[in-house]
C-alpha positions as CSV (number, residue, x, y, z in Angstrom):
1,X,-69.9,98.3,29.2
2,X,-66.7,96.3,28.6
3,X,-64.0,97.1,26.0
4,X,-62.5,93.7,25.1
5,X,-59.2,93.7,23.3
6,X,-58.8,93.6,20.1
7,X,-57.5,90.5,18.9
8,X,-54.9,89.3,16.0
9,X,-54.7,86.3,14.6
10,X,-51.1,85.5,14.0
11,X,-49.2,82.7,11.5
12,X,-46.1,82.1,12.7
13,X,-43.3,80.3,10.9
14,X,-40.7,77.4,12.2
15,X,-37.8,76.7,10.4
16,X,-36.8,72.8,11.8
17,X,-35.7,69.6,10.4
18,X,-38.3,66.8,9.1
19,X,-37.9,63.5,8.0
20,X,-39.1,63.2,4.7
21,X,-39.0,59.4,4.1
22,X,-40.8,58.3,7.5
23,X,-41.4,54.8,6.4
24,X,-37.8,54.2,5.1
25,X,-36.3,55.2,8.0
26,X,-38.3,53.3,10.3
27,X,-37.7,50.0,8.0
28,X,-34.0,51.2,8.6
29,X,-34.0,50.8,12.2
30,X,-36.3,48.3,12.8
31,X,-33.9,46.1,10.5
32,X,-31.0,47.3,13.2
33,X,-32.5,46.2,15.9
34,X,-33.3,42.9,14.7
35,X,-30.0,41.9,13.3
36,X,-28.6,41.8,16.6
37,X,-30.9,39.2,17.3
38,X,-31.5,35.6,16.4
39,X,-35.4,35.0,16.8
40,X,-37.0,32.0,15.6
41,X,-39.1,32.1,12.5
42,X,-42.7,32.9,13.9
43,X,-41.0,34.3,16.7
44,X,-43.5,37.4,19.2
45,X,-42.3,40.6,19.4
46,X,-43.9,42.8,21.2
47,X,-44.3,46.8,20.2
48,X,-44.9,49.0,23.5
49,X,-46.9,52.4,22.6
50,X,-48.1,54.8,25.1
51,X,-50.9,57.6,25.0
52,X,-49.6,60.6,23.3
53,X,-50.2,61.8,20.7
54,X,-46.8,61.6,18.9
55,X,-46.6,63.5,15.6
56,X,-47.0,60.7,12.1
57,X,-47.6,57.9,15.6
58,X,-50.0,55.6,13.8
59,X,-48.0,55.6,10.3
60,X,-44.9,54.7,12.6
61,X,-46.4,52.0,14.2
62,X,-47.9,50.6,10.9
63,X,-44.4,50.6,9.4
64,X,-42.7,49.1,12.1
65,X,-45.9,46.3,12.3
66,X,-44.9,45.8,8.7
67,X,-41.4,45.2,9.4
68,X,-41.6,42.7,11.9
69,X,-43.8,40.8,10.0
70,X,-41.5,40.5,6.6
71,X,-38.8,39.8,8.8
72,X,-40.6,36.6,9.6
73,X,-41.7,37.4,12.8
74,X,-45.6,38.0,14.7
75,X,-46.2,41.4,16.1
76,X,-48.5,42.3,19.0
77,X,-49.1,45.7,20.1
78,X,-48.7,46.5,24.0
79,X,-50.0,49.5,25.9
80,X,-47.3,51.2,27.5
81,X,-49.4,53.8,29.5
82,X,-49.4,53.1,33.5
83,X,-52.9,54.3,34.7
84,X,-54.3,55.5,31.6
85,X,-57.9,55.0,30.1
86,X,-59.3,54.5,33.8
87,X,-56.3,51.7,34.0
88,X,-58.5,49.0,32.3
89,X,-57.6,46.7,29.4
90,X,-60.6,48.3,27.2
91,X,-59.5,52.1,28.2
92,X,-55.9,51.3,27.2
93,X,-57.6,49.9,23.7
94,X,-59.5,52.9,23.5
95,X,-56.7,55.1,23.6
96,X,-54.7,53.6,20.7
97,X,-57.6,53.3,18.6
98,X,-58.7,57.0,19.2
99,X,-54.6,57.7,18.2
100,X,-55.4,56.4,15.1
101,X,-54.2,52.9,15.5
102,X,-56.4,50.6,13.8
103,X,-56.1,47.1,15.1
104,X,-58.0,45.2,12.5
105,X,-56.3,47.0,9.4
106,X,-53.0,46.1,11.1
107,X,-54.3,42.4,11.4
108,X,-52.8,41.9,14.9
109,X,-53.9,41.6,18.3
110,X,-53.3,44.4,21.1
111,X,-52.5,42.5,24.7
112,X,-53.6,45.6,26.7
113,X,-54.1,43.0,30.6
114,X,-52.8,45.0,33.5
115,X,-50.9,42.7,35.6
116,X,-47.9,42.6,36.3
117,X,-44.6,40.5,37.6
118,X,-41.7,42.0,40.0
119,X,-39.1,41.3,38.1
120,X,-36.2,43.2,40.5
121,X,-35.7,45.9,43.4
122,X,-33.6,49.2,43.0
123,X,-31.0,49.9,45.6
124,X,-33.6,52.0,47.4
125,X,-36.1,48.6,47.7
126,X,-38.5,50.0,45.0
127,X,-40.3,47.1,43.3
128,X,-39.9,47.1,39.3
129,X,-43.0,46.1,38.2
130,X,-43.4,44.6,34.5
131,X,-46.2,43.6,32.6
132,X,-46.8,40.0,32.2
133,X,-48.3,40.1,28.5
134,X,-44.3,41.9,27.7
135,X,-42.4,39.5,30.0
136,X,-44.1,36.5,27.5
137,X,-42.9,38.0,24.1
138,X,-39.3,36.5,22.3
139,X,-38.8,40.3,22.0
140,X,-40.1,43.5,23.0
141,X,-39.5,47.1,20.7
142,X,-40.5,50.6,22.2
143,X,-41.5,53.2,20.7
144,X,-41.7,56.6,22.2
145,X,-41.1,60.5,22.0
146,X,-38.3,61.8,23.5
147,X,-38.9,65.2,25.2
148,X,-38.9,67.0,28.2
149,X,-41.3,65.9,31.3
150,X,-44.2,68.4,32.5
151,X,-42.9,68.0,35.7
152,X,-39.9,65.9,36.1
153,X,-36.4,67.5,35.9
154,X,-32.8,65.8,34.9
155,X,-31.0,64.3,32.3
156,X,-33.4,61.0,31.9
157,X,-37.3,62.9,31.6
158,X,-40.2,61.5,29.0
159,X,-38.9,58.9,26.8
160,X,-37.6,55.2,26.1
161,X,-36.6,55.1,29.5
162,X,-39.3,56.2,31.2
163,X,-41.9,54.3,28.9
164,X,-39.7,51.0,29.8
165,X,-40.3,51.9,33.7
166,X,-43.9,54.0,34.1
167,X,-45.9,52.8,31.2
168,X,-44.8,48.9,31.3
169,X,-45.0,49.2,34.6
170,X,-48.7,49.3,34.3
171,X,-50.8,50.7,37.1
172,X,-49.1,49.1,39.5
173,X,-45.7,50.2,38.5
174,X,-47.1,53.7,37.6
175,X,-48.0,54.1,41.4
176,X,-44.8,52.5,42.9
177,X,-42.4,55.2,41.4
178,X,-44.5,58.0,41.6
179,X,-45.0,57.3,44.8
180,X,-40.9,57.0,45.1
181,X,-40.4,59.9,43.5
182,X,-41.6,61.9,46.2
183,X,-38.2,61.2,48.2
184,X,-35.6,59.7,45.4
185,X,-34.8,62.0,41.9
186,X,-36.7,60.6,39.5
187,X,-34.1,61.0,37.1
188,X,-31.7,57.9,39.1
189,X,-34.3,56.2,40.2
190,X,-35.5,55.7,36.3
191,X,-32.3,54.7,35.1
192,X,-31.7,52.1,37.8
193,X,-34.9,50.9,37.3
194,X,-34.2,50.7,33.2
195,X,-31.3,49.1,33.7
196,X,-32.8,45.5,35.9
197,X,-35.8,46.0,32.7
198,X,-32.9,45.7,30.0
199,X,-31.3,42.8,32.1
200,X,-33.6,40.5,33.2
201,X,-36.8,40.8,29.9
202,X,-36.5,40.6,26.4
203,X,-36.0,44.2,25.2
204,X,-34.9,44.7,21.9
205,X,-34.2,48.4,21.8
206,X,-36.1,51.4,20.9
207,X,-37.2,54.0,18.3
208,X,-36.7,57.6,19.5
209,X,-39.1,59.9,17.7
210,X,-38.1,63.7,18.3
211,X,-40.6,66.5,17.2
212,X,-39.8,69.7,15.6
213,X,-42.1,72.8,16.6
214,X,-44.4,72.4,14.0
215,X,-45.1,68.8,15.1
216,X,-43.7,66.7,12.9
217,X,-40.9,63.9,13.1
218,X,-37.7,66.2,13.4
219,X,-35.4,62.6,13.9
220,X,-36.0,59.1,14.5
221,X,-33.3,57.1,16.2
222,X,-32.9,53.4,16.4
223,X,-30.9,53.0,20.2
224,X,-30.2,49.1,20.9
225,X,-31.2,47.7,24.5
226,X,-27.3,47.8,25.8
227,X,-27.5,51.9,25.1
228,X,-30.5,52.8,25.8
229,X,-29.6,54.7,29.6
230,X,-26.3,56.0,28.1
231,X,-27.8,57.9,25.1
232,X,-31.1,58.8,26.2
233,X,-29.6,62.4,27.8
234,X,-28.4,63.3,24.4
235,X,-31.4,62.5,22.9
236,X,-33.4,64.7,25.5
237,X,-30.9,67.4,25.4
238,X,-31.6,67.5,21.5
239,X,-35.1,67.1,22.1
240,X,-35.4,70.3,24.4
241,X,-33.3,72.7,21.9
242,X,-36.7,71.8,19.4
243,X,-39.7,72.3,21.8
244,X,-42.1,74.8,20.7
245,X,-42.7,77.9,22.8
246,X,-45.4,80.5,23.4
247,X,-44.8,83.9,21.3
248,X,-44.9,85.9,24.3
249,X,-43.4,85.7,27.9
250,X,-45.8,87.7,29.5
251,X,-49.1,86.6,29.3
252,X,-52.0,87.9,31.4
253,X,-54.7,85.1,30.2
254,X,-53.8,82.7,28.4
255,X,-57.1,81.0,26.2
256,X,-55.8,76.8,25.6
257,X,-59.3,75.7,23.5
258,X,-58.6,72.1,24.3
259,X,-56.8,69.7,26.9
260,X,-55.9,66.3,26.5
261,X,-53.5,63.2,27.5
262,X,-52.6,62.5,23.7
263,X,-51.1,66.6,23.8
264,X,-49.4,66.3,27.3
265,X,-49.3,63.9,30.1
266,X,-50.7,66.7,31.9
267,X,-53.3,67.6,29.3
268,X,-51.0,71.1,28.2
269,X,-47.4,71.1,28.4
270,X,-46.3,72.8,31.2
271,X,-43.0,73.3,29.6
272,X,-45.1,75.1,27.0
273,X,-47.3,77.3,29.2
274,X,-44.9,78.1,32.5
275,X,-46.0,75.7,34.9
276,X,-43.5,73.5,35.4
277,X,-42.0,74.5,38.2
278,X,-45.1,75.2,40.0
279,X,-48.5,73.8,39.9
280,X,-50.3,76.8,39.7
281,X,-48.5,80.0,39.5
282,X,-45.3,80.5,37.0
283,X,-41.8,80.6,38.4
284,X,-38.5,82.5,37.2
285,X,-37.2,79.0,35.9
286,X,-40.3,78.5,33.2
287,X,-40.4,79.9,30.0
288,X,-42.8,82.1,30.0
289,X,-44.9,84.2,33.0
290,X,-48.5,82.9,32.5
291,X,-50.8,84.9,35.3
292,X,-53.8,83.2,34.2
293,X,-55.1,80.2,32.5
294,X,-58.7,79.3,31.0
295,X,-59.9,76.1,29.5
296,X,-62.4,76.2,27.0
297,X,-62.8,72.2,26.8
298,X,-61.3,68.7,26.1
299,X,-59.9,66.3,23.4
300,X,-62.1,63.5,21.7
301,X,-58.9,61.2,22.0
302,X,-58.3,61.9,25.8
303,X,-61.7,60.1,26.0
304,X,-62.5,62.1,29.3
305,X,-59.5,62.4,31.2
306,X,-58.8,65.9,32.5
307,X,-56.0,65.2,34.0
308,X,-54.4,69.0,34.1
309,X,-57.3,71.1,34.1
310,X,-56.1,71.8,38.0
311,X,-53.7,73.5,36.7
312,X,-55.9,76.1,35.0
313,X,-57.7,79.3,36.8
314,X,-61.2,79.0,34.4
315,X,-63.0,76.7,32.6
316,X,-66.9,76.6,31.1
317,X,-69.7,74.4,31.6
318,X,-69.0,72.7,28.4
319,X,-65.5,71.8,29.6
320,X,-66.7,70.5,32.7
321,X,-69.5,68.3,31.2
322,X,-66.9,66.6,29.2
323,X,-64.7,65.3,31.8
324,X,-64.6,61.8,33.5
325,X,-63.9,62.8,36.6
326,X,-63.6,58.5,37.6
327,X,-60.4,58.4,34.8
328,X,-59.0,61.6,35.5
329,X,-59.2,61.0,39.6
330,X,-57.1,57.5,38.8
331,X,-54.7,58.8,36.9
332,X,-53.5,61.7,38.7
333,X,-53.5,59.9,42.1
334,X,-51.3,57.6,40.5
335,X,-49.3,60.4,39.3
336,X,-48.8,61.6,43.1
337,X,-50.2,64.5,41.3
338,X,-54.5,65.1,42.7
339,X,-54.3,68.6,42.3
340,X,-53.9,68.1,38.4
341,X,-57.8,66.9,38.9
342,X,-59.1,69.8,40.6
343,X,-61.7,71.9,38.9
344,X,-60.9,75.4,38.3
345,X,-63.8,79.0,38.4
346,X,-66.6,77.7,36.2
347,X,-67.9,80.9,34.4
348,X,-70.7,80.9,31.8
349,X,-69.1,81.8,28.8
350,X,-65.8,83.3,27.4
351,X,-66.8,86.7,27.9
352,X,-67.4,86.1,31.6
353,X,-63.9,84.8,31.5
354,X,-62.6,87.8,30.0
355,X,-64.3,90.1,32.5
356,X,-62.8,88.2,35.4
357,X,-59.5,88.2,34.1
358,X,-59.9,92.3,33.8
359,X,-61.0,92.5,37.3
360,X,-57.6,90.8,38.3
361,X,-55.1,92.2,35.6
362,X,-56.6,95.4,34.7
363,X,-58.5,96.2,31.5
364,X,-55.1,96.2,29.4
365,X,-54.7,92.5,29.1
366,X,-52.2,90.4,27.6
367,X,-54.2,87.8,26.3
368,X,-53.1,84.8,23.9
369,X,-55.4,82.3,22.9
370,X,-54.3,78.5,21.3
371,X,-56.1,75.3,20.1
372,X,-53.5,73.6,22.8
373,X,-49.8,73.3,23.2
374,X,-48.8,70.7,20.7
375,X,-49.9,73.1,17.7
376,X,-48.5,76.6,17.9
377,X,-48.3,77.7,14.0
378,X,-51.4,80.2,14.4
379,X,-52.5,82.0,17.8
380,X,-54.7,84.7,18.5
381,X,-52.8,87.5,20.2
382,X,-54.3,91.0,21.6
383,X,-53.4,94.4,20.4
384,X,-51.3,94.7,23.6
385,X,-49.1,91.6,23.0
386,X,-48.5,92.0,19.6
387,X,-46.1,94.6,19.0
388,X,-43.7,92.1,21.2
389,X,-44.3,89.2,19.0
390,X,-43.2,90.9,16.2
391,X,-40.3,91.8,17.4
392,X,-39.4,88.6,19.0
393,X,-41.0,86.9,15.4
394,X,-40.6,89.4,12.8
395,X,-41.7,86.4,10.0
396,X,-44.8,86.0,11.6
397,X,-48.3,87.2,9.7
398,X,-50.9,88.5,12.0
399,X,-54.3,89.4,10.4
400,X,-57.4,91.6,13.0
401,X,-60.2,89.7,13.9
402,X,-63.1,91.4,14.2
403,X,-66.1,90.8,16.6
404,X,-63.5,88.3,18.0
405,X,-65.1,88.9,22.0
406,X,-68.8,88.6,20.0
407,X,-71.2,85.9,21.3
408,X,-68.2,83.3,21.6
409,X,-64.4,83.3,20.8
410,X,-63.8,81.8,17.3
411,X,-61.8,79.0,18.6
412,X,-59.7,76.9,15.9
């Protein structure tokens, strides 16, 4: 007979900056922007959103909607994703509504067409793809986390920048620098790209949203066109100092309930879980040491797409029956990224899981168990683990759970 662990369930607290007033401050620097700027009355301005699922993202982009509109001027709503939601215009929809964007309430129309112009080359002859629907707009805002990239490294990572190049870029942009990336550093190629984006259509500037570890809106900058490639390493150096981390750094299994695009470009942040530096195993350079990793199944807002689970060593049935294997195959092809889309051990339930993992760790695991890497206040950590989370959290509450390994894991 197996002896699971005993688990703890743990409440752990982050002490971090918020903005209280989110609406005032974006009516703040949406009125920035705009003042450096003589539109017409009736004038289109375009607001470019992507596929994550940004902490307060749909009450942002309802208050900057509402801003452009009293300042006389029609807003439309752009997805700024690459090859997300299957790279179609109703996936792309699908996305934003299933981030809580409601198109109807905000009376406007989303222009979600994937083609795309080449507006420009980089010194390396990379084509800068840009989407047609935000090359027709008087003016073009985006909004977008700023943080650090699952995989990329550098001073320019996940952000304005990147959303400017990759997401307006559409599918066809999305594939052209990935597929660059694979001999040029991201990071230069990015900003070169940015900068013939900024020169030749009619950005605006940006709101930069930065996340505190408890997910919610830590800062919100407003960065104008002309300084969007000079500030953004700032911004992502502040941004890194505020990214949540695992309690532990040695972790035999680690238990993620739930994937999704909305919580990571690669469904769980590798900067969270210690895969960043290597698709599969951890390295010295991550975080954390994560030996093993076991998905238990998928977000309703990532509306199939899996793209990650590759990098896990288990999964269920469940999990499996979830995925759309046609969305998740598209986008991490585009990514240069397939193995992100490979299916991991399928095991029956979670107590098969936890009986492999013991065959390959020994009986005294290190196990911690999460809903998924974008919400990290309570964890369930075993006996083993937890005398080192105190130490390294001594604020943090833990609680036993009994009959934790019963028929199923309690989940969140």
């Amino acid at each position: 007979m197996v002896n699971f662990p005993t688990m703890y369930r743990v409440k752990r607290q982050f002490d971090g900056p918020v903005v209280d007033d989110l609406q005032t401050e974006v009516k703040t620097s949406i009125n920035a922007l705009l003042a450096n700027h003589k539109f017409v009355p009736g004038a289109k301005i375009g607001i470019a959103v992507g596929s994550r699922g940004i902490a307060s993202l749909a009450t942002s982009i309802k208050a900057i909607v509402l801003e452009v509109r009293n300042s006389g001027f029609k807003p439309f709503l752009i997805p700024a994703m690459g090859s997300h939601g299957g790279a179609t215009p109703a996936g792309q929809r699908q996305i934003l509504q299933n981030l809580g964007i409601n198109f109807s309430e905000l009376n406007m129309e989303c222009l979600a067409e994937m083609s795309t112009s080449v507006i420009g080359t980089t010194s390396d002859d990379v084509p800068v793809h840009f989407a047609q629907t935000a090359m027709g707009m008087d003016g073009l805002l985006i909004c977008n986390r700023i943080k650090p990239h699952t995989r990329f490294t550098g001073n320019v990572q996940s952000g304005l920048l990147k959303m400017m190049t990759v997401g307006l870029g559409k599918e066809n942009g999305a594939a052209t620098y990935h597929r660059a990336e694979r001999e040029l550093e991201f990071d230069n190629l990015i900003r070169e790209a940015a900068g013939i984006i900024i020169e030749k259509t009619p950005i605006i500037g940006g709101i930069a949203l930065i996340e505190n570890q408890s997910k919610q809106i830590a800062e919100l900058i407003s960065v104008p066109a002309h300084e969007m490639i000079d500030r953004e390493p700032a911004l992502l150096k502040r941004a890194s100092e505020l990214v949540p981390r695992l309690p532990l750094q040695k972790i035999d299994l680690l238990i993620v309930d739930e994937i999704g695009k909305e919580v990571s470009g690669t469904g769980m942040d590798t900067n969270v879980v210690g895969r960043k530096f290597n698709d599969h195993v951890s390295h010295p350079q991550d975080w954390c040491q994560t030996s093993l990793i076991y998905i238990r199944g998928l977000t309703c807002a990532t509306a199939g797409n899996a793209t990650g689970i590759g990098m896990a060593e288990f999964t269920n049935p469940e999990a499996v029956a979830q995925v759309d294997w046609v969305k998740t195959r598209i986008n991490s092809i585009t990514a240069g990224h397939p193995t992100a889309a490979m299916c991991p051990v399928i095991l029956d339930d979670d107590k098969a899981v936890i009986e492999a993992a013991m065959q390959i760790a020994g009986e005294n695991l290190q196990i911690l168990h999460i809903r998924n890497t974008a919400q990290l206040n309570e964890v369930y950590v075993s006996q083993s683990g937890l005398e080192e989370l105190q130490q390294l959290e001594p604020s943090c509450i833990s609680s036993s759970c009994d009959n934790y390994c019963g028929e199923y894991l309690h989940g969140f």
